[in-house]
C-alpha positions in Angstrom: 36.1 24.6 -16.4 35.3 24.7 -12.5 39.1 23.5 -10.8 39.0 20.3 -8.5 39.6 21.3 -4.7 42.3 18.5 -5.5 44.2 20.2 -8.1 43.9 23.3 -5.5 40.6 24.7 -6.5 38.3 25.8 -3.8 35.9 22.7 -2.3 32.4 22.4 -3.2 31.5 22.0 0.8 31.9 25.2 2.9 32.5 24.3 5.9 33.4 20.8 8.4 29.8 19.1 8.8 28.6 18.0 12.3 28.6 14.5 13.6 25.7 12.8 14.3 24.7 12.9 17.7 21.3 11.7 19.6 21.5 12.3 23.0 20.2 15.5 24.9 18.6 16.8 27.9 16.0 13.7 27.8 19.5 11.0 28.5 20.8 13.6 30.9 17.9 13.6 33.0 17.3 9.8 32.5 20.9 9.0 33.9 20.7 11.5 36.8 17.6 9.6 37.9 19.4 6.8 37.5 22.5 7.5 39.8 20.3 9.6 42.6 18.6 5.8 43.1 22.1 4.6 43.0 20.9 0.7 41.6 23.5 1.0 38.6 22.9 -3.1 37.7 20.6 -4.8 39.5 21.3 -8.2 37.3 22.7 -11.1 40.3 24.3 -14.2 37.8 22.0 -17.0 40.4 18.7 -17.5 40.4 16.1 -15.0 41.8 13.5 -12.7 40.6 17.0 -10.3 39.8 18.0 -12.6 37.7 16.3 -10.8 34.6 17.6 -7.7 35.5 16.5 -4.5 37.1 13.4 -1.8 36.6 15.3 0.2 33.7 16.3 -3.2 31.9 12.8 -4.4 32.2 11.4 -1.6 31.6 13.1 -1.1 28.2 12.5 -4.3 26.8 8.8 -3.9 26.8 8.9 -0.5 25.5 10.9 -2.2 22.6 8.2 -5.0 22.3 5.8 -2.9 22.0 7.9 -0.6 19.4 8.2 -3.4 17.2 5.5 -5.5 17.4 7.3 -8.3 19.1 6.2 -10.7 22.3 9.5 -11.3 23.4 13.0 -8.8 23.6 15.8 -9.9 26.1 18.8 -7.0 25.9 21.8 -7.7 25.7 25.8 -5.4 26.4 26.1 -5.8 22.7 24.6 -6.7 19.0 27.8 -9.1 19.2 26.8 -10.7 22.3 23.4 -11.3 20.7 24.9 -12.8 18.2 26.7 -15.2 19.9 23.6 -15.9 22.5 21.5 -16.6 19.8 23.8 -19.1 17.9 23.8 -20.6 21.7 20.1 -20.8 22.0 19.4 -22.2 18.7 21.3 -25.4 19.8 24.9 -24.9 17.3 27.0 -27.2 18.4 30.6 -28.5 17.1 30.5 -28.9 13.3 26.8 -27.3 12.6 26.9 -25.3 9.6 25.8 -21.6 9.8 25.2 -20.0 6.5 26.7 -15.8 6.6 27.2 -13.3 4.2 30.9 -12.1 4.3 29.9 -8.3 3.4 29.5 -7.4 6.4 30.9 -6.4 10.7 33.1 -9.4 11.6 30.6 -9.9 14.6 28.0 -11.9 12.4 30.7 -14.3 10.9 32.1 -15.0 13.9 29.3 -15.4 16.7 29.0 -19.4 15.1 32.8 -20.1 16.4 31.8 -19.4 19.8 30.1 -23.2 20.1 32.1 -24.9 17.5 29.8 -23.8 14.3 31.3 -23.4 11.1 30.7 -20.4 9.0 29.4 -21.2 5.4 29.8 -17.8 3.0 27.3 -17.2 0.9 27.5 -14.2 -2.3 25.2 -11.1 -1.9 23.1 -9.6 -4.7 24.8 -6.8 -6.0 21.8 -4.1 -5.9 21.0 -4.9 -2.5 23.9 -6.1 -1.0 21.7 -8.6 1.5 22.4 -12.0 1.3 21.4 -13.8 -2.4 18.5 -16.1 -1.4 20.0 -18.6 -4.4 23.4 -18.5 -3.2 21.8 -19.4 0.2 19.5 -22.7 -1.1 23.0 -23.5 -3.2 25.2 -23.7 0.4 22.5 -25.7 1.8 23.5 -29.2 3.1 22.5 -31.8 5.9 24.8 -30.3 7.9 23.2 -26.6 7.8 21.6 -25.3 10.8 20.9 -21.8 10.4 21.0 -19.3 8.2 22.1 -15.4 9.4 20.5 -12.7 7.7 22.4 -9.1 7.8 20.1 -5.9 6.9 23.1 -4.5 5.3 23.3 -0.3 5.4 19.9 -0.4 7.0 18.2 -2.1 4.4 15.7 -5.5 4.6 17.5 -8.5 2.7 14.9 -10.6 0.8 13.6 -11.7 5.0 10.3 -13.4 2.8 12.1 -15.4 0.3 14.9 -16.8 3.6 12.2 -17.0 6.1 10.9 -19.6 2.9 14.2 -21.5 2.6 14.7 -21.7 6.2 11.3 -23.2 6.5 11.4 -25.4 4.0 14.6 -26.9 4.8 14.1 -27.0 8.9 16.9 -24.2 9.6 16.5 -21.2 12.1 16.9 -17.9 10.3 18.6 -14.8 12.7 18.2 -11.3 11.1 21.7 -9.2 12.1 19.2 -6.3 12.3 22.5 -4.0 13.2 22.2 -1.2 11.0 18.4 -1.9 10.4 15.5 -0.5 13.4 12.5 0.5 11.9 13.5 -0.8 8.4 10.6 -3.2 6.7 9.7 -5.5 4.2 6.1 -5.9 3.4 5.1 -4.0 6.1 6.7 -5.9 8.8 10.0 -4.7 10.8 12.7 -6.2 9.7 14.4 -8.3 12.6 11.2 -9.4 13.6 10.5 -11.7 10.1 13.3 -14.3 11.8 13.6 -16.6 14.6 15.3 -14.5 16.5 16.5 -10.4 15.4 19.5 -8.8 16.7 19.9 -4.9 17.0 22.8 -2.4 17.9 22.8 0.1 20.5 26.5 0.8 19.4 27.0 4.5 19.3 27.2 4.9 16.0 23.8 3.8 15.0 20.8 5.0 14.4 20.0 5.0 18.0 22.4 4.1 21.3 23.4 3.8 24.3 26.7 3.7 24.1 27.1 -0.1 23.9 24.1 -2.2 23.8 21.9 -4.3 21.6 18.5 -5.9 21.9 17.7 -9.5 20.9 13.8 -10.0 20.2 11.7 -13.1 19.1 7.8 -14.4 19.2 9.3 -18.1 20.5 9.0 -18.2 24.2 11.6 -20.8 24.3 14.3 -19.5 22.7 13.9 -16.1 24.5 14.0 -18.1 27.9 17.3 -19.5 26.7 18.4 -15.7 25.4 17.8 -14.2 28.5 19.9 -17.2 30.5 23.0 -17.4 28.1 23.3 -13.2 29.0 23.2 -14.1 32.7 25.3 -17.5 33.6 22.5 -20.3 32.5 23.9 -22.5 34.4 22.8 -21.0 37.5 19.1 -20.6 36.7 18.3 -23.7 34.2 17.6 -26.3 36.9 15.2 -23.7 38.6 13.4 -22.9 34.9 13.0 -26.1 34.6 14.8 -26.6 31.4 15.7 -30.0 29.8 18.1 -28.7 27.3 21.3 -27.7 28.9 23.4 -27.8 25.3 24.9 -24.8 25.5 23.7 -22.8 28.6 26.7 -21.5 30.5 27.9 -18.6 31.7 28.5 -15.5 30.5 27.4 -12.0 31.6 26.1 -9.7 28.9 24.3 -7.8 30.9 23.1 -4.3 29.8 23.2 -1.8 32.4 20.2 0.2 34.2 22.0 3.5 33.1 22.1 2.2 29.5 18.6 1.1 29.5 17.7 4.8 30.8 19.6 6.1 27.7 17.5 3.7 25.6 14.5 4.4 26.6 14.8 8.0 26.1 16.5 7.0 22.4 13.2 4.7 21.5 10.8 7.6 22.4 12.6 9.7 19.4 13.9 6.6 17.3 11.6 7.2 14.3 12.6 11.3 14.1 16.0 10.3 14.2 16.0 7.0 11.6 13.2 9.7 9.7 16.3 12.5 9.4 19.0 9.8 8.1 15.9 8.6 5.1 16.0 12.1 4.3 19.7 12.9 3.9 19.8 9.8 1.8 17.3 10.3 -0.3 18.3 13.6 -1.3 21.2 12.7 -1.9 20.2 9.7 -4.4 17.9 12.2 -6.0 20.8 14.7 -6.3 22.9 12.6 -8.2 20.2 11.4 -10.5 21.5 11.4 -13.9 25.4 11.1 -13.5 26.5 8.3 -15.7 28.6 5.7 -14.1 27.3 6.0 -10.2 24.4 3.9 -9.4 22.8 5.5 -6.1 21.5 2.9 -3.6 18.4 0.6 -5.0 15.4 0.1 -2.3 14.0 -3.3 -2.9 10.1 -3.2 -3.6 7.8 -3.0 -0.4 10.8 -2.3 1.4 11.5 1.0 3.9 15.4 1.8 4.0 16.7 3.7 7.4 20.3 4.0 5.7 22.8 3.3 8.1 25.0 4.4 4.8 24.5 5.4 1.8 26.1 2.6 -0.7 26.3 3.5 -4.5 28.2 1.7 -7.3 30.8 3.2 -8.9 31.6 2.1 -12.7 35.5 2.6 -13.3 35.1 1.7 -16.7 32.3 4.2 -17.5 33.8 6.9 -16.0 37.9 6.4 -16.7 38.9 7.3 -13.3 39.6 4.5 -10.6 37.0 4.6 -8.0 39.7 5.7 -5.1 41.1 8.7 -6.7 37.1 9.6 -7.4 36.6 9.3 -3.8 40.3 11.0 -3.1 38.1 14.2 -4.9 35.7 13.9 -3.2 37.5 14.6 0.6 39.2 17.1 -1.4 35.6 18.6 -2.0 34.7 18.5 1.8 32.5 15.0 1.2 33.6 12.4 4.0 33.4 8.9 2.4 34.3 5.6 2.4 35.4 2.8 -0.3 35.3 -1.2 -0.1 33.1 -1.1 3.1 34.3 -4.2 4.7 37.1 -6.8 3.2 35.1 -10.3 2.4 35.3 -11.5 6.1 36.8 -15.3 4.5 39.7 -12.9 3.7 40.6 -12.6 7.4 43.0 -14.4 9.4 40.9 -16.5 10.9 40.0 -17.8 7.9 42.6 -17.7 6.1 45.4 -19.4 8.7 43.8 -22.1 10.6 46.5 -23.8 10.5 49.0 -23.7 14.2 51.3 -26.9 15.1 51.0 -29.0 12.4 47.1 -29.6 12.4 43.9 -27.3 11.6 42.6 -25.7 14.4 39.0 -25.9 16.2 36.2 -26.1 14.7 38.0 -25.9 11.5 39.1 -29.6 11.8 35.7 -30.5 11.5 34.7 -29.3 8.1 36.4 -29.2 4.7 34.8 -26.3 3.2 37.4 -23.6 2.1 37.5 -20.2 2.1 39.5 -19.6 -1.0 39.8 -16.4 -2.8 36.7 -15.8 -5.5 34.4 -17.5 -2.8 31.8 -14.6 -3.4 32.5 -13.2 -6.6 30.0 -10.1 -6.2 31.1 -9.1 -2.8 34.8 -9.0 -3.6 34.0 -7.0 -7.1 31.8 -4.5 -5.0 34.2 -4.3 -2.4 37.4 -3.8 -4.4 36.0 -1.8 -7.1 32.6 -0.8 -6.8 31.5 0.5 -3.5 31.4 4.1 -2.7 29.7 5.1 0.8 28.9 8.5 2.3 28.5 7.7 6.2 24.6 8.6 7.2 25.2 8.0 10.4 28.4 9.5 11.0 27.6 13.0 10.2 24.5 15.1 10.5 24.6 17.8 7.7 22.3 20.7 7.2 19.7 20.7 4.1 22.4 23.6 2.5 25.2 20.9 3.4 23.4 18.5 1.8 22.9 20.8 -1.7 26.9 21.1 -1.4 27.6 17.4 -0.7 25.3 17.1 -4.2 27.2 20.3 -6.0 30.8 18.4 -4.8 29.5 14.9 -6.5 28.6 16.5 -9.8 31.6 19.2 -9.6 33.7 15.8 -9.6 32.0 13.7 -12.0 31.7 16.6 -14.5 35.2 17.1 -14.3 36.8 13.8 -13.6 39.2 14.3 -16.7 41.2 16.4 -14.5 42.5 13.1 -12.3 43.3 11.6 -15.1 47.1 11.5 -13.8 46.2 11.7 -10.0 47.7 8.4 -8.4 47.4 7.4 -5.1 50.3 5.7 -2.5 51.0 2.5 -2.7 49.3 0.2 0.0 
């Protein structure tokens, strides 16, 4: 019998593993030719031919357009502010339902707010953990206006069967394309299958530049309204010439010409890097083949995952041991890991207390859905019991780490009797 590093064996994982990191001597350069020009923005918030933004902000955009087969990319300070400028440029106004999954960053749940839209949760599919297209057409109602789509963990939700829905029913569909670049379905990237996709340049993706994210459509329209919501709208609308002023005013989500010189040097090497995290995931899902009780990560058919994490399903009642003291082994091991993921985001506050003065508050008074407890049945199971994540694109272990990482997951599961009487604190 091999001794959990727990019960003060020796851990399965030699030595600390290295975190993920992107930039190099390409960025360096790229910023240094930046600051010798000295134009460090060149965005001005009125109208003029600066009003789009400066060489390195143009410049990366089209590279990106070209990357992913897309006519139209406006970038953004943030995946969050494209988010919000895209609820803006679809036309959500006060009372306009947005459907959301609530597995997922806060962000997506909360850009409808921003102009008075009300979040509508639909349940994920528990293999995927993408939004469930049926729970979708069920949330439908004449008040629905859009639907966002979140590419959870760097996989493609079912984009075909909710481009379908949205279609049929006259809704825009936005693909939260996060924790997604260069992921597909049916040979098509995902966040381009939408009206609109949204990407992270946070730096803990995939690729970065240190805060960023890139908003890209085929509609010339809404990418004209895109690129005036980031820069004070309504200083340039009258000069566009555009007729619909709902929503167009200011804000400044601008990105940076030093950030776009990062991000262009990232989107030369994006595929090597997303390539690298594919690897590390799949050997792990192949390494833990076989062990009763943890379900490694399903890839939906004619779909490429880029695993942002790695999400497997733990079975508690298979393997006798709670899920957290499992993962409490793990760390023990060496293995950094995560459980739950994200709380079901109708659990937070500002769902859950809308209520200030005596009266519901904005844009809450406007609707009566609810956001009760057992909403989404699937994501609060997975979150609470099931979820078990090894952070792909936190750390950047060697092949040898990754055989360990493998030998510490088996090493546990084979002798999980031995935490039969761990317990954990309190919370």
């Amino acid at each position: 019998m091999t001794k959990l590093a727990l019960l003060g064996g020796s851990p399965a994982v030699s030595g600390p593993l290295q975190p993920y990191r992107t930039t190099g001597v390409e960025e360096e350069r790229a910023v240094l030719r930046v600051m010798r020009d000295g134009t460090l923005s060149a965005f001005l918030g009125a109208w003029a031919p600066e009003f789009w933004g400066g060489p390195e902000v143009k410049a990366f955009e089209a590279e990106w357009g070209a990357a992913f087969g897309i006519k139209h990319t406006v970038s953004v300070n943030s995946a969050t502010s494209g988010l919000i400028a895209a609820m803006g440029a679809i036309g959500i106004g006060p009372g306009d339902e947005v459907i959301v999954p609530p597995y997922t960053m806060s962000a997506t749940a909360m850009a409808p707010l921003f102009y008075g839209g009300i979040p509508v949760f639909a349940d994920i599919d528990e293999d995927y953990f993408c939004l469930d297209p049926q729970c979708v057409a069920d949330a439908i109602t004449p008040k629905t206006r859009a639907i966002i789509a979140v590419n959870l963990f760097g996989q493609a939700a079912d984009l075909t069967a909710l481009r379908a829905l949205a279609d049929k029913h006259g809704l825009y569909l936005i693909e939260d394309n996060a924790q997604g670049p260069f992921a597909a379905q049916d040979g098509k990237y995902a966040g381009t299958i939408g009206h609109i996709g949204v990407f992270s340049l946070n730096y803990h993706k995939h690729i970065h530049t240190g805060e960023g994210g890139m908003c890209v459509t085929d509609d010339a329209m809404l990418a004209a309204r895109l690129g005036m919501i980031r820069n004070h709208a309504e200083n340039a609308a009258d000069h566009l010439g555009e007729g619909d002023y709902t929503n167009l005013i200011g804000h400044n989500f601008r990105m940076t010409e030093l950030s776009a010189a990062i991000g262009r040097e990232q989107l030369k090497k994006a595929k090597n890097l997303t390539a690298r995290r594919v690897h590390i995931a799949e050997r792990l899902t192949a390494g833990v083949e076989g062990l009763e009780g943890l379900q490694a990560p399903k890839v939906r058919a004619k779909c490429d995952h880029v695993y942002y994490l790695w999400g497997a399903r733990y079975d508690e009642k298979m393997l006798g041991v709670s899920r957290d003291v499992f993962a409490k082994a793990l760390t023990a091991e060496g293995v950094p890991n995560a459980t739950g993921y994200v709380r079901p985001l109708y659990m937070l506050s500002t769902f859950q207390k809308r209520v200030a003065m005596g009266r519901e508050g904005f844009p809450f008074n406007l609707t009566e859905r609810t956001y009760d407890r057992g909403l989404c049945p699937v994501t609060e199971r997975l979150h609470e019991k099931e979820m078990l994540i090894f952070l792909v694109c936190s750390y950047d272990p060697t092949d040898s780490q990754i055989d360990e990482i493998i030998a510490a997951f088996r090493k546990v599961h084979e002798n999980r009797h031995q935490l039969a009487d761990v317990s954990l604190p309190a919370a």
